[in-house]
C-alpha positions, 0 to 999 in steps of 0.5 A: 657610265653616263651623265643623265641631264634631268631637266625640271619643267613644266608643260604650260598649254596656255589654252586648250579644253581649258580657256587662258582663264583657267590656266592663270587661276593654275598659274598663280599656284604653281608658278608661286611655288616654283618661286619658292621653292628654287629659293628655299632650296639650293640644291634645286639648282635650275626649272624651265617654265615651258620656253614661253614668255607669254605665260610668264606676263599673263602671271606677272599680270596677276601678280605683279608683286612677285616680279623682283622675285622671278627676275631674280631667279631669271637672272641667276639661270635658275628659271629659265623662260623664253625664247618663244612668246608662245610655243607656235604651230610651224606649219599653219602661220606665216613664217614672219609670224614665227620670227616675231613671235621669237622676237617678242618672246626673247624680249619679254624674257631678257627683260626679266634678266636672261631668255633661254638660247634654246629652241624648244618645241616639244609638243608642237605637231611637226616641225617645217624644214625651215626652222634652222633658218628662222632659228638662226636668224634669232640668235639661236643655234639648236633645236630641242623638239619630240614630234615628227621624227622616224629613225628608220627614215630620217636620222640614226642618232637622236642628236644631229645637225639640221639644215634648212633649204636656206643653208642653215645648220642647226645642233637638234635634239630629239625627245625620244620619250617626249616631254613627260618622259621622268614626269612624276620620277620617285625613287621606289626601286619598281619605278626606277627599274622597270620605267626609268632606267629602261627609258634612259638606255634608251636615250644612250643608245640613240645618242651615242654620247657619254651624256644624255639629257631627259625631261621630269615635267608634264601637263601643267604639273607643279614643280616636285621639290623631292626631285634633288633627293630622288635623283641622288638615290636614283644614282645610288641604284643605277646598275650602269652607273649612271649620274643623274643631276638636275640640269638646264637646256642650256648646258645640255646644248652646250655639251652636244656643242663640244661633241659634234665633231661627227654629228651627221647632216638631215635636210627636210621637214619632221612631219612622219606620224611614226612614234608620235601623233602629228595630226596631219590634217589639222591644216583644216580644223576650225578654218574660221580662226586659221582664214582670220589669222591670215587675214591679219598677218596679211594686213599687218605686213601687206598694208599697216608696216608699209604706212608706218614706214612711210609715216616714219620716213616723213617725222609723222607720230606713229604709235607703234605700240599699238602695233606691238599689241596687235601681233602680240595677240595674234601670236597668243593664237599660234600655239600648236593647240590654239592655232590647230583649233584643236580646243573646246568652243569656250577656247576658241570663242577666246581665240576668235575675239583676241583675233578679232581684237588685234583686226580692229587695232590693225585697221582702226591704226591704219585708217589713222596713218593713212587719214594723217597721210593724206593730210599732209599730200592730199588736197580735198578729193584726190586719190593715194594708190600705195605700192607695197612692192619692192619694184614700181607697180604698173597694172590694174589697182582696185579703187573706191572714190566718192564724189558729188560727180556723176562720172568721174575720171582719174588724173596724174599730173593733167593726164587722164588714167584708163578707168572703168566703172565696176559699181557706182552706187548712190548714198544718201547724204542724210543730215547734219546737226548745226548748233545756232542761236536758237537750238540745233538745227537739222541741215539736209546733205545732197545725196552723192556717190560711191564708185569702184573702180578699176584703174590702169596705172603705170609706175607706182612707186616702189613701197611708196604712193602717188597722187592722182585728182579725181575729175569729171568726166563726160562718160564712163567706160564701164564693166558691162553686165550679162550672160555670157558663158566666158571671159578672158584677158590677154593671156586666159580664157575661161568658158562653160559648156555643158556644165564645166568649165575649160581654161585656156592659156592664150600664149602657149594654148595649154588647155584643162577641162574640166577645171574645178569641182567639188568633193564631199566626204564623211568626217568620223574624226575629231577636232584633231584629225580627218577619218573617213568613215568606214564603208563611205565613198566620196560625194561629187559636185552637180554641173555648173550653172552660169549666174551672171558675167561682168565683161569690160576692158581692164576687168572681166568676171564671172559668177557661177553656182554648183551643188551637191546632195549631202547627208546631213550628219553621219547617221544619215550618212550610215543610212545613205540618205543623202537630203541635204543641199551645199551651194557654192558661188563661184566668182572668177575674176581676170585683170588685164595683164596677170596670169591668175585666174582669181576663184572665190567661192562662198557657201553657207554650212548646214550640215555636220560631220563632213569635209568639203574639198574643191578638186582642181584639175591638171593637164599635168603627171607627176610624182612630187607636189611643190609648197611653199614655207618660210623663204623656201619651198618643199618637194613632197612625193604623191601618195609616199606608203601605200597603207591598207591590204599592202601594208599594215601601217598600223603597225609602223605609224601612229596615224595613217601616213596619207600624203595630205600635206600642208602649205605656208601658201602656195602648191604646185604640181609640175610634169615629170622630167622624162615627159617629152612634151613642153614643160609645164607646170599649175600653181595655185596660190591660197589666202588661208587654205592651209591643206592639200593632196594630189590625187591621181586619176586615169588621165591627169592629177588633181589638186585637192584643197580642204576647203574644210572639216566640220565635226563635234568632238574634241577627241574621239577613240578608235579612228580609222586613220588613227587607231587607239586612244582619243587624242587629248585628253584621254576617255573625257568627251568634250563637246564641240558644236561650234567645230562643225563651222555651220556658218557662211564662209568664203575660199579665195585662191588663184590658179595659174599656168606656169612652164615650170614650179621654180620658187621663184615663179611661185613667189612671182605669182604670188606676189601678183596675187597677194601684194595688191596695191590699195588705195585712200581718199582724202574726203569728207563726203562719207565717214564710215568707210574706215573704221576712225574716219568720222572722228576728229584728230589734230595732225601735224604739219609734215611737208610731204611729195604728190609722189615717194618711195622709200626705196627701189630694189633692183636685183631678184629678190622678194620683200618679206617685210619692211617694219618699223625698228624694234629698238630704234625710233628712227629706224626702219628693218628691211627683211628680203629673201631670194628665191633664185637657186643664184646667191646674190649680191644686194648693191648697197648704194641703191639706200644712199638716201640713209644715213645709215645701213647695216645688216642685222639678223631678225632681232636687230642685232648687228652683224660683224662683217657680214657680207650683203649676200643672199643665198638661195632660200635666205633673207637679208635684213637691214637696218636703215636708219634715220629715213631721209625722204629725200636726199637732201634731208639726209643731213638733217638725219 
């Protein structure tokens, strides 16, 4: 005898090969009737609308009137929404995307009355293994998820403790029918005895409990207002007698909270395609919207929060809810659908134009806090070089300065900076209209120019600025223009012969040959998946050929082209008729004193049905690759099921197993520890390349990024890779033209040769790479440099320093994010993360200039005697309260 847990929902996709406007014309009929009929009857004791809050405001939108009515309801624990904002994509975000989007949702939900404590993911496409550590940071102790999970290799029980590489443990639950389980359940003995019952001994057997839980809900279906008398006769009829109730998540987790006593431990990611399709290759779908994201989140934590925060510490306005606005719709784009590009074209024209809305919000707000800034230290022409580091900033900073000079020069307090010109271009300066006494009048503007620069600079203040003056100079050194085949700095050289490139670390003289090309194969797949065509064999890069060189000091750079002969779709690939031309540019960029070789490559696609790979090589054998995800990294084995003629994984899996894998940012490939020779290692560090493989060779591995996939349908039968139905929506073909990407676009990523792939030497490199300085001219020669600058705004006066910094950290650790305060005015919250395998105590004294610090989880939520102790792969969070920006205004706090 058992009790069966029925848990009444609905699975709301907010967008799919439907737009979001589809789903809120669905929305105000079935989420009306939920209403309704929870209200009419008592017996139907609780519904869970999906475990988003998002759904619920775009609702609320349309129908304000019945807000009163659904807090109610919310309140009393009868609808339950929440804690997402929208179900997210794991893999393809940031995990800073991931906490806010948690953040967002349980405050929009508790507003309402009650956001539900469960972490319910039950259609996302595999689940990262760092999720307990984002989940706990929220306030939420378990997991309540269908895909990614194999029995054989992973777990024996469907419930169990997951813990995070951060040390987290969280209870988890499996679905292990999914979802849409008990979806439309009635009580006609047939369907009972032959699906239902089945289903649910299943469920027993696997749990091993005296309760078991199982879902009655699908696809944006309506609520069922018969469930109550259906389960009532499906108890009548259960042979084992078994009870089955209408129940919520919520008592569920409670009761697997009372009986975890011998509950078994996993550690790792849920990511095996073993009963459940996860899409593995979906890291590369729709690169556009995936490229764009990142940008944003990037500018979001990178530029826009660190300027806030700075603002806030001095009294100056800042609007942070335009802020609020922005990562809200960026978040709309991470449901595992939405973010996964797996839509039709009308969707994701959607998706593109809310990401391309919250762009312009984060840097039309951005030029306003740094123009209020500057205002404020500024005088007419100097320079702000901001530090968006936890520790000072000494090395190059990319600079852009207009003038009236000829040659300039930078100054720190009557000292002259190492400069270099990189372009100096003249702008006219046109003509402005003056109102006189007889009309408008036409008054001429001297032409000036527009430099960028290459600075070398010491000791830029720790997440703060300093000031430099802009003066004349006699000359400039400048980046020199040429033909020169090689480039280097004072740890890498670089150079082409015959067609390839060869790198060369300078300290250890490790050497790689050549080092990059290009990789073209048919894509028979979807909008879902990568499928090689059948009989097809990969395409290879023409020799490089050198463009051009730029050589200089603090900067050298160099452009180069590659080729490669195509078919243009897959009937010409079926005919072998290769008569199309990819071009790639390819731009490397070294800087005086970083280990990074900066590759960026653009390209304009033309043609269709196809995948496009850059294959880096090695001087390394491995067996492992190394990603990173949120505050931690993974160790994944090369190539893991052999699938073809040694086994017949069709039988086992329900796509192929291949080790395509996906990265939060950053691979990396190691020697093997039985290798006798000196230890090394290659990172390379991505900006929106989500997807990668190891490929082994004769000699030595390659790391294979996915550059892209373009292909035109949303679902496709019968894939190579993934046999049976289309995935989706089953035996409709939906057109998606706009999925073969036949666009410009542009690949950046940074390779690096390392001794070893510790996650701190990944996130050092990455640090280097990401968190570039920037910098902002207090001027009035050119106002369309940002996006608001020729608009007029009134700025109070704030005294400001030449020189700040919020603050200094002096032990190993990482920024995550430094944001402004949810819930205070006059707050700050600090997120740090350790990447040593060494807990480490943070020293509380280093933020005396505080009135007060406290250690909060990532909801701000405080936390009752915690420790400033950071494990290994765990972040901290500190609330700061009342910024002072100098001891002495500590008092006034």
């Amino acid at each position: 005898m058992a009790k069966v847990h029925v848990i009444p929902h609905t699975h709301w996709d907010r967008e799919w090969y439907f737009t979001q406007q589809d789903s809120d014309v669905l929305a105000t009929y079935n989420f009306t009737k939920v209403i309704e009929t929870l209200e009419s009857q008592s017996s139907y004791s609780c519904y869970h609308l999906d475990g988003q809050s998002a759904i619920v405001e775009d609702y609320l939108k349309v129908m304000p009137h019945m807000r009163e009515r659904m807090a109610k309801l919310v309140s009393d624990k009868r609808l339950f929404i929440g804690p997402w904002y929208t179900q997210t994509d794991t893999f393809n975000v940031a995990g800073e995307s991931i906490i806010r989007n948690l953040k967002y949702g349980m405050h929009v939900a508790e507003q309402l009355g009650h956001s539900m404590t469960v972490g319910y993911l039950p259609d996302t496409f595999g689940h990262n293994a760092q999720m307990p550590t984002l989940f706990k940071g929220c306030g939420i102790d378990n997991i309540i998820f269908w895909r990614g999970i194999d029995y054989d290799q992973q777990v024996e029980r469907s419930n169990f403790f997951w813990q995070s590489p951060g040390g987290d443990n969280i209870l988890a639950y499996n679905l292990v029918h999914g979802y849409g389980a008990a979806k439309n359940i009635v009580a006609e003995p047939a369907h009972l005895d032959n699906k239902i019952f089945p289903m649910v001994e299943k469920i027993k057997a696997l749990a091993g409990l005296d309760e078991v839980l199982i879902p009655s809900g699908g696809d944006q279906v309506n609520i069922d207002p018969n469930l109550p008398e259906t389960l009532a006769k499906a108890t009548e009829r259960s042979t084992a007698g078994d009870t089955y109730v209408i129940s919520s998540m919520e008592d569920y987790v409670d009761y697997l909270r009372q009986n975890s006593s011998d509950f078994d431990t996993y550690q790792g990611e849920f990511k095996i395609p073993r009963y459940t399709r996860i899409h593995k290759t979906i890291g590369s779908v729709r690169y556009d919207i995936k490229k764009l994201n990142f940008d944003i989140e990037q500018f979001l934590l990178k530029k826009l929060e660190l300027v806030t925060a700075i603002a806030k510490a001095h009294g100056i306005t800042v609007h942070t809810e335009l802020i609020d606005i922005a990562w809200k719709k960026i978040i709309e784009c991470h449901a595992h659908d939405s973010m996964g590009g797996c839509n039709s074209d009308a969707t994701n024209a959607d998706i593109m134009h809310r990401l391309k809305q919250a762009e312009e919000i984060c840097h039309g707000l951005y030029n306003l806090i740094v123009k209020d800034i500057a205002s404020q230290v500024c005088d007419e022409g100097e320079v702000m070089v901001f530090n968006n580091r936890i520790k000072p900033y000494s090395g190059i900073v990319d600079i852009v300065v207009f003038s009236t000079l000829a040659d300039i020069t930078l100054e720190h307090n009557g000292q002259a900076v190492t400069t270099e010109l990189v372009k100096r271009d003249t702008l006219d300066g046109g003509k402005v209209i003056e109102v006189t006494k007889d009309g408008e009048k036409e008054v001429p503007v001297p032409p000036y120019y527009r430099f960028e620069l290459k600075a070398k600079l010491n000791d830029i203040p720790a997440l703060g600025y300093q000031t430099f003056q802009v003066c004349e100079a006699g000359s400039m050194a400048k980046a020199q223009n040429g033909t020169s085949a090689q480039i280097e700095n004072d740890r890498l050289h670089l150079s082409l012969g015959n067609g390839e490139l060869v790198l060369t670390d300078k300290q250890s003289g490790r050497t790689i040959s050549n080092l990059i090309q290009f990789e073209n194969q048919a894509d028979d797949g979807d909008s879902y998946d990568f499928s090689p065509l059948e009989g097809d064999t990969p395409l290879y890069s023409q020799p490089l050929s050198l463009i051009g060189s730029q050589r200089g000091e603090l900067m050298q750079q160099m452009t180069l082209q590659s080729r490669i002969l195509v078919p243009q779709d897959l009937e010409d690939r079926r005919q072998g008729d290769a008569n199309s031309e990819i071009v790639f540019k390819l731009t490397f960029t070294l800087h005086h004193g970083e280990r990074n070789l900066q590759v960026d490559i653009d390209t304009i696609n033309h043609v269709k049905d196809h995948r496009v790979r850059v294959l880096i090589n090695s001087d390394i054998n491995t067996d492992s690759s190394v990603s990173t995800l949120p505050f931690a990294t993974i160790e994944r084995p090369i190539a893991p099921v052999l699938f073809g003629a040694e086994e017949n994984w069709r039988e086992r899996f329900r796509e192929c197993p291949v080790d395509i894998e996906t990265t939060e940012g950053a691979v990396a490939i190691a020697n093997d520890a039985d290798d006798k020779q000196t230890d090394r290692a290659l990172i390379i560090n991505g900006r929106g390349i989500k997807e990668y493989q190891i490929l082994k060779t004769d000699q030595y591995d390659r790391i294979a990024l996915t550059l892209f996939k373009a292909v035109g349908y949303l679902g496709k039968d019968e894939l190579l890779w993934r046999p049976g139905r289309a995935s989706g929506i089953n035996n409709t073909v939906v057109h998606t033209p706009d999925a073969q990407l036949q666009q410009s676009m542009r690949f950046s990523f940074a390779i690096a040769m390392a001794e070893s792939t510790s996650h701190q030497a990944i996130r050092e490199l990455e640090t280097e790479y990401l968190n570039q300085p920037f910098s902002y001219q207090r001027q009035r020669l050119n106002s369309f440099e940002n996006r608001l600058e020729r608009f007029q705004v009134r700025f109070d006066v704030k005294p400001m320093s030449k020189q700040f910094s919020l603050l200094n950290i002096k032990e190993e650790l990482e920024l995550s994010s430094l944001s402004y305060s949810f819930y205070e005015n006059n707050a700050l919250v600090l997120r740090l993360f350790n990447p040593t395998e060494q807990a480490i105590t943070l020293d509380m004294t280093q933020f005396d200039n505080y009135a007060d610090v406290a250690i909060v989880n990532y909801r701000e939520q405080l936390i009752a005697g915690a420790e400033p102790v950071v494990a290994p792969n765990n972040t901290i969070d500190l609330r700061l309260r009342c910024t002072a920006a100098t001891p002495s205004d500590k008092e006034n706090c």
